[in-house]
ROLOBA-18632 format. One record per atom (N, C-alpha, C): residue number from 1; residue in three letters; chain; atom name; x, y, z. Coordinates in steps of 0.001 Angstrom, whole numbers, padded with zeros to 6 digits, always signed. Each point is the difference from the previous one (the first is absolute). Layout:
N
+------+------+-------+------+---------+---------+---------+
! resi ! resn ! chain ! name !      px !      py !      pz !
+------+------+-------+------+---------+---------+---------+
!  NUM !  ALA !     A !   CA !       X !       Y !       Z !
...
+------+------+-------+------+---------+---------+---------+
//
This chain:
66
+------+------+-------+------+---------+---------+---------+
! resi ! resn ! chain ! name !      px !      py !      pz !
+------+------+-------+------+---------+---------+---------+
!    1 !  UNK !     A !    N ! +000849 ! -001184 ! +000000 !
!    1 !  UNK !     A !   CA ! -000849 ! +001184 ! +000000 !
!    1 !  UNK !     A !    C ! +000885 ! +001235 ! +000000 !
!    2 !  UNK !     A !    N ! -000109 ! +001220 ! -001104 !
!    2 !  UNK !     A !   CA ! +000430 ! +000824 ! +000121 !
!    2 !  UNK !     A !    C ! -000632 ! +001149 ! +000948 !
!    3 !  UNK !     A !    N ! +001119 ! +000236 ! +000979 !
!    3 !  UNK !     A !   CA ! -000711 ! +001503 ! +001135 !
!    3 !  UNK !     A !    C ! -000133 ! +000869 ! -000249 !
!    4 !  UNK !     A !    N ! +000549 ! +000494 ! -000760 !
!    4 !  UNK !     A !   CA ! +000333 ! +001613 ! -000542 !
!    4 !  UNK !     A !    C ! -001369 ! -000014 ! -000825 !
!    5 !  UNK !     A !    N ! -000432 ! -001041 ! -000784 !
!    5 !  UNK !     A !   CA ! -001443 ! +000609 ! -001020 !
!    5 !  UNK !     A !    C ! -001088 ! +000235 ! +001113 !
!    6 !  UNK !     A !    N ! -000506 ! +001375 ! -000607 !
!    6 !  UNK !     A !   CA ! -001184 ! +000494 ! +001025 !
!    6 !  UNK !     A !    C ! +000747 ! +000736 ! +001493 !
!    7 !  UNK !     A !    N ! +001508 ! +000795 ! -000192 !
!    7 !  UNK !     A !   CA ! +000132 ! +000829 ! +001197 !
!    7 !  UNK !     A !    C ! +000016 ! +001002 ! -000611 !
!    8 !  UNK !     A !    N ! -000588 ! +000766 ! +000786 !
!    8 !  UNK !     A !   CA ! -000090 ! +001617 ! -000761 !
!    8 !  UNK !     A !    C ! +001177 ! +000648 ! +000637 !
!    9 !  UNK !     A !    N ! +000870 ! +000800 ! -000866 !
!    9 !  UNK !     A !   CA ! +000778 ! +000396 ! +000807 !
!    9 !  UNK !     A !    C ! +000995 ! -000387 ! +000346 !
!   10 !  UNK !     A !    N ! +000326 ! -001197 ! -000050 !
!   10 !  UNK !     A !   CA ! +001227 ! -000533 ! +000817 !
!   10 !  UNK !     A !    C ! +001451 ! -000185 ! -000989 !
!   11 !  UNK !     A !    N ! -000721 ! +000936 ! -001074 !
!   11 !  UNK !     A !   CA ! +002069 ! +000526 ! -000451 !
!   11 !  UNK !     A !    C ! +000274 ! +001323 ! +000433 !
!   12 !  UNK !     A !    N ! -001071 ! +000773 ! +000629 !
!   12 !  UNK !     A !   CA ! +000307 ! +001065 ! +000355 !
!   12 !  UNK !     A !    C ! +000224 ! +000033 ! +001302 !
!   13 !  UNK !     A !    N ! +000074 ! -001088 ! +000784 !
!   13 !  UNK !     A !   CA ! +000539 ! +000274 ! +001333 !
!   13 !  UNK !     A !    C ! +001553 ! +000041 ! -000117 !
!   14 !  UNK !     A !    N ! +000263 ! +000724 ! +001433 !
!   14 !  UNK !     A !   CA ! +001465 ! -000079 ! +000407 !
!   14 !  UNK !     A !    C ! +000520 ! -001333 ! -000515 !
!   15 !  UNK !     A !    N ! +001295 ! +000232 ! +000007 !
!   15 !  UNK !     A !   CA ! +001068 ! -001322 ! +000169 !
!   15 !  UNK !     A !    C ! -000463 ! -001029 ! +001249 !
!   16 !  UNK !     A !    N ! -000166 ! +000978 ! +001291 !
!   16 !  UNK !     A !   CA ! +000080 ! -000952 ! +001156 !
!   16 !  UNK !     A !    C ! -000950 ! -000740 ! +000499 !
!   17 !  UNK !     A !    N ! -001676 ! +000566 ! -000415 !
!   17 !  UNK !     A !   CA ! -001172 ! -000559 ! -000377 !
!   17 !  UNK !     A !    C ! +000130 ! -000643 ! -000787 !
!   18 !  UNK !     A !    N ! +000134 ! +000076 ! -001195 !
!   18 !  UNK !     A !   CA ! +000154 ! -001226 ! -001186 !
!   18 !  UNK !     A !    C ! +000498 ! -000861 ! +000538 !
!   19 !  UNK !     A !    N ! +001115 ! -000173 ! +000687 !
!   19 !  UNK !     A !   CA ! +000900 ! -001049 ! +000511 !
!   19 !  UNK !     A !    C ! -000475 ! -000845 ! +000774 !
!   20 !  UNK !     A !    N ! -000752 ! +000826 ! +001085 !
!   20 !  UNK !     A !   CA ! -000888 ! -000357 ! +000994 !
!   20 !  UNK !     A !    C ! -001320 ! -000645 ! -000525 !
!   21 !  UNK !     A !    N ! -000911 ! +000370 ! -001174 !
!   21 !  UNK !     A !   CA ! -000830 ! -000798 ! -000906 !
!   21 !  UNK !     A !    C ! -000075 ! -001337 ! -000068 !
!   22 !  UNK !     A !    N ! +001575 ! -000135 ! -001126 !
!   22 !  UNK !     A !   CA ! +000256 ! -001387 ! -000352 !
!   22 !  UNK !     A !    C ! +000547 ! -000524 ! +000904 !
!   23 !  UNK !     A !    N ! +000398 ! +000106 ! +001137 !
!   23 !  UNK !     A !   CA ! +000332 ! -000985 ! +001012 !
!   23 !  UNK !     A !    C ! -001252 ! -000295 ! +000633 !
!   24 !  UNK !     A !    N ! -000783 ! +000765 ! +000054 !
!   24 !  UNK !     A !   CA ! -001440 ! -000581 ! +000371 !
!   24 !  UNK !     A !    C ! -000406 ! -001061 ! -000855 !
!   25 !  UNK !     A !    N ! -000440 ! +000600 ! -001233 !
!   25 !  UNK !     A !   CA ! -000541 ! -000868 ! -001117 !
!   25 !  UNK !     A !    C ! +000879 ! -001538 ! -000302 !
!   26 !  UNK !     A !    N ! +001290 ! +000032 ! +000913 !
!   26 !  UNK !     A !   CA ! +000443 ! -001121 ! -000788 !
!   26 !  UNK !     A !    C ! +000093 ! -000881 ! +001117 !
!   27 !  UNK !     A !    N ! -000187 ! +000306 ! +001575 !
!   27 !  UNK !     A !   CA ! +000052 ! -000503 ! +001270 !
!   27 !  UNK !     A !    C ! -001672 ! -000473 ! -000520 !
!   28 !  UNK !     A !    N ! -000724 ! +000868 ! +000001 !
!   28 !  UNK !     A !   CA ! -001778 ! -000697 ! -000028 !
!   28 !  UNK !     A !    C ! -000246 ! -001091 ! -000847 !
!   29 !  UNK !     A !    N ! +000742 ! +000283 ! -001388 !
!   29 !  UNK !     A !   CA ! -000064 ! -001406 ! -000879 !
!   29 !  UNK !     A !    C ! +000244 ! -001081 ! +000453 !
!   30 !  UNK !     A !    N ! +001365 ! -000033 ! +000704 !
!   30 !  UNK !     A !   CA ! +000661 ! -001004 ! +000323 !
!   30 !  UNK !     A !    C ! -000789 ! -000723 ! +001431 !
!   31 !  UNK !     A !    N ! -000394 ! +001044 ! +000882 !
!   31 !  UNK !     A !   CA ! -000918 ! -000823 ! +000736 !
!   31 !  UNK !     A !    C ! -001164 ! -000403 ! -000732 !
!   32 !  UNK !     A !    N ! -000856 ! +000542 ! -000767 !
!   32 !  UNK !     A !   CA ! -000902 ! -000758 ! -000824 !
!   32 !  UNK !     A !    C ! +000431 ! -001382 ! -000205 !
!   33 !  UNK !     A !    N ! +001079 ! +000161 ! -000604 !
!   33 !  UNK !     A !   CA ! +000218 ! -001152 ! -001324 !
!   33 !  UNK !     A !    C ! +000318 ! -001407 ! +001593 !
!   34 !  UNK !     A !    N ! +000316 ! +000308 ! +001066 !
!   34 !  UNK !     A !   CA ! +000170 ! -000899 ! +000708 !
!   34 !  UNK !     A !    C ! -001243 ! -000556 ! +001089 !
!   35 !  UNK !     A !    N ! -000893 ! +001437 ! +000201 !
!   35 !  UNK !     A !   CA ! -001294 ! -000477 ! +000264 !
!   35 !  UNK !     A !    C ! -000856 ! -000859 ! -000898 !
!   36 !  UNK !     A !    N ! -000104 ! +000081 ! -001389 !
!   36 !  UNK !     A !   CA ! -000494 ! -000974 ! -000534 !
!   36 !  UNK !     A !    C ! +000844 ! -001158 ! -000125 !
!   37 !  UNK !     A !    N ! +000973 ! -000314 ! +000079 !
!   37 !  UNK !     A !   CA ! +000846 ! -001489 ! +000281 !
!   37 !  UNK !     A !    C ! -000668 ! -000801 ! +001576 !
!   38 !  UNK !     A !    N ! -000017 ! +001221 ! +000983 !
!   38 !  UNK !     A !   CA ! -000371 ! -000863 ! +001099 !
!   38 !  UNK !     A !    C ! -001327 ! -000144 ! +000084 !
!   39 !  UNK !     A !    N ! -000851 ! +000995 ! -000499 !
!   39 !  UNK !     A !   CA ! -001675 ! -000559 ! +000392 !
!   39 !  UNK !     A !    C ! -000973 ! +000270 ! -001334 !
!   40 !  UNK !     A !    N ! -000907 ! -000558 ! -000085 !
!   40 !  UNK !     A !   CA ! -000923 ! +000169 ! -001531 !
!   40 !  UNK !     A !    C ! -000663 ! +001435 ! -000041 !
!   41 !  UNK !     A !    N ! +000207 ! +000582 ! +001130 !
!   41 !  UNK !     A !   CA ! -000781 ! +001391 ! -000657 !
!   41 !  UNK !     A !    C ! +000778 ! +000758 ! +000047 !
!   42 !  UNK !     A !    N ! +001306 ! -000368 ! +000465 !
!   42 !  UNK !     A !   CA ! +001131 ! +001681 ! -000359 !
!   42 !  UNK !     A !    C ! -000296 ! +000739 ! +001055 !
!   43 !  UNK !     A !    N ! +000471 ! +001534 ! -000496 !
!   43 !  UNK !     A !   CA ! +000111 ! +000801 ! +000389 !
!   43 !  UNK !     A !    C ! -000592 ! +001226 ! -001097 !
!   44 !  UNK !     A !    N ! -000636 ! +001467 ! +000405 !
!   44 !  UNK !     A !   CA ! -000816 ! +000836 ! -000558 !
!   44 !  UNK !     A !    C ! +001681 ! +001039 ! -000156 !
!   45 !  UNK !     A !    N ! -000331 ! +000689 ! -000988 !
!   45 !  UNK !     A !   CA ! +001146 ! +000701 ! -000238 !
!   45 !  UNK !     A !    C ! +000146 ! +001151 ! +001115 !
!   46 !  UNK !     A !    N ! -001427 ! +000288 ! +000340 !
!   46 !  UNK !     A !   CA ! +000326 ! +001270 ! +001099 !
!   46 !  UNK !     A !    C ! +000319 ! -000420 ! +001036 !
!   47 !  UNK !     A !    N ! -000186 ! -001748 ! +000501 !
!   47 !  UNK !     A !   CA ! +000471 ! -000471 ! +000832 !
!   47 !  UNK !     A !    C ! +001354 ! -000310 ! +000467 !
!   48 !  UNK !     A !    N ! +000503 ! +000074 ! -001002 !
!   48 !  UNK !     A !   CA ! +001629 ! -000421 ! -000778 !
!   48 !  UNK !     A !    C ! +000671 ! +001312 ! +000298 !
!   49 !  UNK !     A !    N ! -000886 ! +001165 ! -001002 !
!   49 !  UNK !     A !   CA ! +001309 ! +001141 ! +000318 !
!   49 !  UNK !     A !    C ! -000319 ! +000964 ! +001960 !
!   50 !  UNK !     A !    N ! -001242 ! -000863 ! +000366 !
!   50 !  UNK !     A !   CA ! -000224 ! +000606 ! +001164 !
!   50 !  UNK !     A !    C ! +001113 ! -000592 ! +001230 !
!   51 !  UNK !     A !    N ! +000460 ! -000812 ! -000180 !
!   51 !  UNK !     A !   CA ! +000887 ! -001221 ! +000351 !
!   51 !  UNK !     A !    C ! +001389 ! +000645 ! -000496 !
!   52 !  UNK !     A !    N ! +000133 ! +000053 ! -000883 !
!   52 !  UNK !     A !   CA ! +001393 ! +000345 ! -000522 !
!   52 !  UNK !     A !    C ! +000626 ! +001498 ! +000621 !
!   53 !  UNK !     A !    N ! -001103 ! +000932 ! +000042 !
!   53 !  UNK !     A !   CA ! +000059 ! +001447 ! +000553 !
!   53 !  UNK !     A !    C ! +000561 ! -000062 ! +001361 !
!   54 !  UNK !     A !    N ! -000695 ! -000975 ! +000967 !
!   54 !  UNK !     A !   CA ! +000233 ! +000236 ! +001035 !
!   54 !  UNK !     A !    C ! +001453 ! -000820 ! +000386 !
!   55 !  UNK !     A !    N ! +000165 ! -001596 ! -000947 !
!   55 !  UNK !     A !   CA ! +001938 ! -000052 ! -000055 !
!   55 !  UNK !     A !    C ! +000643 ! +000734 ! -000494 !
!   56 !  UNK !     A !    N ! +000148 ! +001288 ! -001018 !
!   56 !  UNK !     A !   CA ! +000438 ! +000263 ! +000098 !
!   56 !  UNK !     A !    C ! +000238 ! +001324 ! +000616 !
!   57 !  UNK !     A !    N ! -000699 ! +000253 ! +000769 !
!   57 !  UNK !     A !   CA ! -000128 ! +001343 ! +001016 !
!   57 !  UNK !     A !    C ! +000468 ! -000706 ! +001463 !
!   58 !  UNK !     A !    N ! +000708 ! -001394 ! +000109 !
!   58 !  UNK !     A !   CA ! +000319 ! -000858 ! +001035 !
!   58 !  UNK !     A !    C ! +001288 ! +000141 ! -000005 !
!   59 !  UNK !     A !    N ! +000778 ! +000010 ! -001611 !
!   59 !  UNK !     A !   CA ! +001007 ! -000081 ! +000250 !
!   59 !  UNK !     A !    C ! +000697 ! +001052 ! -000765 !
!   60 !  UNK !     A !    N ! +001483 ! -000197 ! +000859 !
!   60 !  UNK !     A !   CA ! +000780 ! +001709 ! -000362 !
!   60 !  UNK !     A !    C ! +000475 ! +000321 ! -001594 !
!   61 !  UNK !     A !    N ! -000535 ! +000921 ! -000845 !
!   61 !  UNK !     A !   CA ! +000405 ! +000263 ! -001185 !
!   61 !  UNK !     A !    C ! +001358 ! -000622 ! -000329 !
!   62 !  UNK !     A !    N ! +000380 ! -000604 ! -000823 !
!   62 !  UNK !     A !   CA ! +001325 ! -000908 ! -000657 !
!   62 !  UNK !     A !    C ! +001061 ! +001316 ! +000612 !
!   63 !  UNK !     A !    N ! +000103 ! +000828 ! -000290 !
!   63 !  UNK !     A !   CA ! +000993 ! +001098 ! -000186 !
!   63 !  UNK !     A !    C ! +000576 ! +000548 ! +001447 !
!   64 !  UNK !     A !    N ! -001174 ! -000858 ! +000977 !
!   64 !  UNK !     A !   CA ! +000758 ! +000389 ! +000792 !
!   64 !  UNK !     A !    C ! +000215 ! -000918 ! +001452 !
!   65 !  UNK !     A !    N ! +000160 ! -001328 ! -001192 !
!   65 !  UNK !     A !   CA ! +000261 ! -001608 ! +001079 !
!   65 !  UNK !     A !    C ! +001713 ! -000099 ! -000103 !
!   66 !  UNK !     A !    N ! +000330 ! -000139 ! +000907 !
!   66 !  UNK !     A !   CA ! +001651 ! -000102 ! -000268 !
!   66 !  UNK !     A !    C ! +000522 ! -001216 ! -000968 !
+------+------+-------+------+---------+---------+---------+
//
C-alpha cells in the first residue's frame, strides 16, 4: 500500500515532520502487517498509527541516543 496517495500536503511539510511522517507510516505498516500474521482480523490503520504515535513518543529521537 502506498501512504503518501491521498496526503494533502505532506511535501510541503518541514524536513523534520516529513521525517517524523514516514517513520510513523512505516512503524504502523509494519505493525499491521504483523497484526494480521498473529490474528484474523488484524489491526485498523488508525489503530496501528495510534499505537505507533505513542512508541514513538516513548522513545528518545535517534539523534540523540548515544
Amino acid at each position: 500500500m502506498d501512504y503518501e496517495v491521498g496526503r494533502r500536503g505532506y511535501r510541503n511539510l518541514p524536513d523534520v515532520q516529513r521525517e517524523l511522517a514516514e517513520r510513523l507510516a512505516e512503524r504502523a505498516r509494519l505493525m499491521r502487517a504483523e497484526a494480521c500474521q498473529d490474528d484474523a482480523e488484524g489491526m485498523s490503520v488508525r489503530e496501528a498509527v495510534a499505537l505507533a504515535a505513542v512508541q514513538l513518543g516513548l522513545r528518545p529521537p535517534p539523534h540523540l541516543t548515544p
